[in-house]
N, C-alpha and C positions, 0 to 999 in steps of 0.2 A: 345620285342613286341610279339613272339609266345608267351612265357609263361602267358606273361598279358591277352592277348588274348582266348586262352585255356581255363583258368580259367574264364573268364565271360561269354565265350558261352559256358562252362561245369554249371554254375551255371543256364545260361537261360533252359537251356535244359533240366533240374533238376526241375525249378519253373514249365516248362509247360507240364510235364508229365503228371500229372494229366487228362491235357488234350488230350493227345495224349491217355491215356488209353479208356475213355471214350470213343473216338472218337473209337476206335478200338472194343469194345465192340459193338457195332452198325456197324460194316464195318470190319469185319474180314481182308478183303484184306488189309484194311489200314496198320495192323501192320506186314503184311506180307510186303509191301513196305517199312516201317519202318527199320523193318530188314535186307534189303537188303540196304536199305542207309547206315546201320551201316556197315556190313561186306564185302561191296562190291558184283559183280556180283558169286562169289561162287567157283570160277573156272577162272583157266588165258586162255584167248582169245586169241587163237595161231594166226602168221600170216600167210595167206594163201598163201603170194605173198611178194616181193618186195615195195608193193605201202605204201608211209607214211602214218601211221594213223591218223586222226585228229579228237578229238574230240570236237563236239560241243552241247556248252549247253543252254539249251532254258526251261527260269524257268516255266514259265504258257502258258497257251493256247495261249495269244496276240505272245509272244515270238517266241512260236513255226510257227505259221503262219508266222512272220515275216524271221526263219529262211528257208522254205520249199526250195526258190528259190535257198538259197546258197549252201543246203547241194544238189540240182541237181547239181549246177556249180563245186563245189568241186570232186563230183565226177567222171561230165565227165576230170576234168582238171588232173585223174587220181589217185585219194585220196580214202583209205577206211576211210569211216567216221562212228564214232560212237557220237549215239547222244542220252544225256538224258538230263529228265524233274527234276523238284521237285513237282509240284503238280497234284493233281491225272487229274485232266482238263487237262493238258500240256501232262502228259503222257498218255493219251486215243486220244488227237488227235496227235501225234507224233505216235501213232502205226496205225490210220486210214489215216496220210498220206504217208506213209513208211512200208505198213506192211508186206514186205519180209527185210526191216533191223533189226539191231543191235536196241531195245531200252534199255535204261536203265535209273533206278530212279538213279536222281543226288547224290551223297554222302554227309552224313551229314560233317560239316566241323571240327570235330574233328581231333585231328593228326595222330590218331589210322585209322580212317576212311580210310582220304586222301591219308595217305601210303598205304594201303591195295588196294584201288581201282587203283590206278596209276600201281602198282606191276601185277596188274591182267589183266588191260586193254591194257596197255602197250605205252600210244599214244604219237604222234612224237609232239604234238602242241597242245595248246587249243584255242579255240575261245569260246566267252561269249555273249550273244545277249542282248543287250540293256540295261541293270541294275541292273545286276549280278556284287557285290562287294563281295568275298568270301577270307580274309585273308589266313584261312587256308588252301585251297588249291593253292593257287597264292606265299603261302610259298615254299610248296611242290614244285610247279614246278620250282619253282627258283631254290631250294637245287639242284633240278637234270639239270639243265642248259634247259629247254625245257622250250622252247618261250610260254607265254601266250598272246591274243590279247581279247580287249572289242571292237566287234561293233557294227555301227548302236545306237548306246548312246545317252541317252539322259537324263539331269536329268531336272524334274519339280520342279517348284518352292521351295515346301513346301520340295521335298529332297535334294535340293541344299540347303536351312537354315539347317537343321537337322542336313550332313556332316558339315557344317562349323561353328556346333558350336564345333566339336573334330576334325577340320581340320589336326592338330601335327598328328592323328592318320592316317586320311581315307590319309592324304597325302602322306605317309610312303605307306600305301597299292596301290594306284594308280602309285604308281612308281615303282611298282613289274611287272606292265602290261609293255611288248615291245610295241604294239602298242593299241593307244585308236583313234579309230577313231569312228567322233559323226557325229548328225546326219546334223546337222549346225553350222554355225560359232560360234553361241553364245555359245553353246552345249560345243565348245571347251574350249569357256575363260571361261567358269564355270569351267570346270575340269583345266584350268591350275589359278585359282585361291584358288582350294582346296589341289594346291601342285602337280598336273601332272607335268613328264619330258615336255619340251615345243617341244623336239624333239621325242617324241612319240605319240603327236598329229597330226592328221589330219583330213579333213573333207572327210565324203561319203556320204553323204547323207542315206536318209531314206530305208530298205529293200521292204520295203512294195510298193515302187514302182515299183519294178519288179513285181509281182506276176500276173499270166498269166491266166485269166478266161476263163473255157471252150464259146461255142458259146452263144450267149446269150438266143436268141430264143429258142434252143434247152434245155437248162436249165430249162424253163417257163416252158415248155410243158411240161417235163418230172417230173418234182414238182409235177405238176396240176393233171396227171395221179397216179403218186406215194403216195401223198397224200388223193386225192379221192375229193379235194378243188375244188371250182367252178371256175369260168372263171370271171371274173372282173377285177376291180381296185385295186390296192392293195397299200396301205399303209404301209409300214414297218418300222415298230418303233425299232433300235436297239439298243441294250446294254443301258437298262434304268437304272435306281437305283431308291431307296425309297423313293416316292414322285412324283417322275415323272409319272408312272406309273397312277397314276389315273387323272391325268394332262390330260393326253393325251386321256385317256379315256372318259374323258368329252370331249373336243373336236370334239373328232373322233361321239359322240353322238350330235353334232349341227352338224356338216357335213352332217349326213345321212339326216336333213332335206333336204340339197339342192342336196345330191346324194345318192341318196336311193339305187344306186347299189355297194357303194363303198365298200371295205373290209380291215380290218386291222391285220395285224401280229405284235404283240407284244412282244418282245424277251426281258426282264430282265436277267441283267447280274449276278446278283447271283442267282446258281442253287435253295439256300437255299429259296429264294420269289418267285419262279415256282408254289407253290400250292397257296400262299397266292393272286397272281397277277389275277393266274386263278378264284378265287373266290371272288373277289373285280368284274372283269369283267363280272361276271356270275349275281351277283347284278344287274350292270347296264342291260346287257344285255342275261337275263334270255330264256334258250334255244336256244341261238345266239351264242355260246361261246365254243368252241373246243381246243381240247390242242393236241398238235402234238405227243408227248408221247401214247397218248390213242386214237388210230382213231375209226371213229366209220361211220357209214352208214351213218347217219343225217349229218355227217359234210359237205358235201356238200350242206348245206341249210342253214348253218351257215354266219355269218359276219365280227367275230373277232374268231383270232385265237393265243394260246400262245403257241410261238416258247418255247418251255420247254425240250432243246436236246441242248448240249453243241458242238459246232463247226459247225453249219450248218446254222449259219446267214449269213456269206457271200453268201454262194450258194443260199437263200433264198432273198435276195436282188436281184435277179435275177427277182423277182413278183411284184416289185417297180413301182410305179408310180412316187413314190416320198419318198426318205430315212430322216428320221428323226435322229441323232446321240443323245442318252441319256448321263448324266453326264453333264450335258453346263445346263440345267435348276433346278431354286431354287426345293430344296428338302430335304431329310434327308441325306446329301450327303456332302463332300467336294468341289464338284463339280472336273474342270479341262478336262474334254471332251475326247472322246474317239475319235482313228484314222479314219477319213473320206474315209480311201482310197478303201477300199473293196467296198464303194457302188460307188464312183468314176470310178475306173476301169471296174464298168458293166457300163458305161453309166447314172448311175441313178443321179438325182438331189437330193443336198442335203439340208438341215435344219437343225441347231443346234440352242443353244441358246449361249448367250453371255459367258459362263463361262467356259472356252476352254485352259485356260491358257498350261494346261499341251503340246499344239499340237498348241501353238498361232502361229508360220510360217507356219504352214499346211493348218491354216483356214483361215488365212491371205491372205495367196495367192492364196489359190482356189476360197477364193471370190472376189480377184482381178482379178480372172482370169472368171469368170462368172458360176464359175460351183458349186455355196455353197453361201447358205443367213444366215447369222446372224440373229436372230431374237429374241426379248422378250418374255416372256410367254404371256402376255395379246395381244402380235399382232400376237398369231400362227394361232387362229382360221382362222382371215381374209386374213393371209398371204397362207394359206393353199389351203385358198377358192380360190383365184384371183386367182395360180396357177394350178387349176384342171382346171378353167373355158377355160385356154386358153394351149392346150395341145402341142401344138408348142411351147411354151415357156419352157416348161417341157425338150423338146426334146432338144432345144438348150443351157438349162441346162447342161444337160446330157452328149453332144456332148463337151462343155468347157469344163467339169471338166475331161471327160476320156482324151481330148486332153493335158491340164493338165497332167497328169501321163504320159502321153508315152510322153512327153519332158521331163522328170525327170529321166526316166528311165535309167538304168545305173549305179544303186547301187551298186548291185551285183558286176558285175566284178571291179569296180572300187573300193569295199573294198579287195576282194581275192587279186587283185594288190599289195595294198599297204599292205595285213597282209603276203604275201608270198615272201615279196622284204627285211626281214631279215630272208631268209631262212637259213641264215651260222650262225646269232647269235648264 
């Protein structure tokens, strides 16, 4: 299994350099990150103390969010924790939310790598957040007898067919992890159907419902100030994709007939449609249109604005009247729905469209619980409209779905539980 292994992720590695050069030609830092994937942190990280190290890894930016609550709790529960990314998003907010720790770019998964970074970093455990499957390293800590755990898991649809069409494989790898704890029931019988031990399964639910937002109000104000944004309504459209985007755009342009003060934050989820979003927007809404990257004096005269800054939509759902989640509506997209819970936990009511699959118990139950509407493309305008007209309803939106999360809450310690109860393994 190493060797066969080795050899196809030494031959991927090989087809996409190409790309990786290019990409470095245009982003200098890139290949500087590059090469610390490859050789490790450079130097071995003495320990300062007696405390176990744990390292935990958090591939992209969702990840990293998801892990912020645990790498506190680990902490105080007396753990030095090191923690790294794989992509430059995951690693730019893992240094904004932690930035007197240890970060580090995750290791490529070569065997050269994996030895090198374990020998240097030195750590007592791993933990993996959410859909990190990494043979090569998951070999590595086997070899040295030090416990690896995946939590908070969850696989979607389209990755659970992918695994099982080389099940023989991913299922040899998934039974390298001590514990896999997911994020639902069903989360689990998918992994003990792609070959998980059945006793290294457990359920913890979702990370994301700890996650602890500053005040709210003070949030608003201090946006509004910071930004130089005016005082209104505010729409926030988050983590859209290609297609959606001007979806919403037309929308938000019949809205202003019936509320002429209302304002929209538009945040696409790839950085790479930040210029393109903004200037699709600037068509419709010519000298209306501000990008948060670029502030400028006029912006406070403006109406739409693109969120074009990578980790600052949760804090910016703070300006919400009403949260929109992108990925759920037809587009140039897979679809599958992005996590509700960041506009949930401020209070805000939400709106997605029907194609949520990736997060179906998430959306499922928030909007059994009153705090999230399902909704078509063709019925957003008017679904939109009914909801501004009646602003109490907004509220006790808002009021379900944050109630919602703090009965859920509990993740946290209820995964560190179960990943620290084979501490002798």
């Amino acid at each position: 299994m190493r060797t066969i292994y080795a050899v196809v992720y030494t031959l991927g590695f090989i087809l996409a350099s190409p790309y990786w050069l290019v990409r470095g030609l245009f982003n200098p830092q890139y290949l500087k990150t590059l090469h610390k994937r490859f050789i490790g942190p450079g130097r071995i990280l003495p320990r300062l103390d007696s405390r176990p190290r744990v390292w935990v890894w958090a591939m992209s930016l969702g990840e990293v969010l998801s892990a912020r609550e645990l790498v506190n709790e680990l902490e105080k529960d007396g753990s030095e924790v090191i923690i790294t990314a794989t992509t430059s998003a995951g690693l730019a907010m893992a240094r904004a939310s932690w930035p007197t720790r240890l970060i580090l770019p995750s290791p490529l998964d070569f065997p050269l790598s994996c030895r090198r970074f374990l020998d240097l970093t030195l750590p007592d455990r791993l933990i993996l957040v959410e859909t990190d499957l990494w043979p090569g390293i998951l070999l590595e800590m086997k070899k040295r007898s030090l416990p690896a755990s995946l939590v908070s898991a969850r696989l979607s649809p389209r990755s659970f067919s992918n695994y099982r069409r080389i099940r023989f494989f991913w299922g040899r790898v998934l039974r390298l992890f001590d514990r896999i704890i997911t994020q639902t029931p069903e989360d689990s019988q998918k992994f003990l159907e792609l070959g998980a031990r059945p006793s290294s399964l457990s359920v913890g639910g979702n990370l994301k419902f700890d996650q602890s937002p500053p005040a709210r109000a003070a949030v608003k104000a201090d946006l509004l100030e910071q930004t130089g944004w005016p005082e209104g309504r505010y729409l926030v459209a988050g983590s859209f994709h290609a297609g959606e985007d001007a979806m919403i755009l037309s929308v938000f342009k019949n809205l202003l007939q019936e509320f002429p003060d209302l304002k929209l934050v538009l945040a696409p989820r790839d950085r790479h449609k930040f210029s393109m979003t903004y200037k699709q927007a600037q068509e419709i809404f010519p000298d209306q249109t501000a990008r948060r990257s670029q502030p400028r004096p006029a912006d406070r005269l403006c109406q739409v604005f693109i969120l074009d800054t990578l980790g600052e939509l949760e804090n910016f759902y703070a300006l919400a009247e009403l949260a929109l989640i992108g990925k759920s509506w037809p587009g140039h997209h897979e679809g599958g729905g992005h996590n509700p819970l960041e506009a949930s936990v401020r209070a805000k009511p939400v709106l997605s469209g029907p194609r949520v699959h990736n997060f179906k118990w998430i959306y499922k139950a928030l909007e059994a619980a009153g705090g999230a509407v399902i909704v078509e493309k063709k019925e957003l305008y008017g679904r939109i409209s009914e909801l501004l007209k009646y602003p109490e309803s907004l509220d006790r939106m808002g009021y379900r779905g944050q109630e919602f999360v703090r009965q859920h809450r509990g993740a946290v310690r209820q995964t560190l539980d179960l990943v620290m109860s084979d501490q002798g393994r």
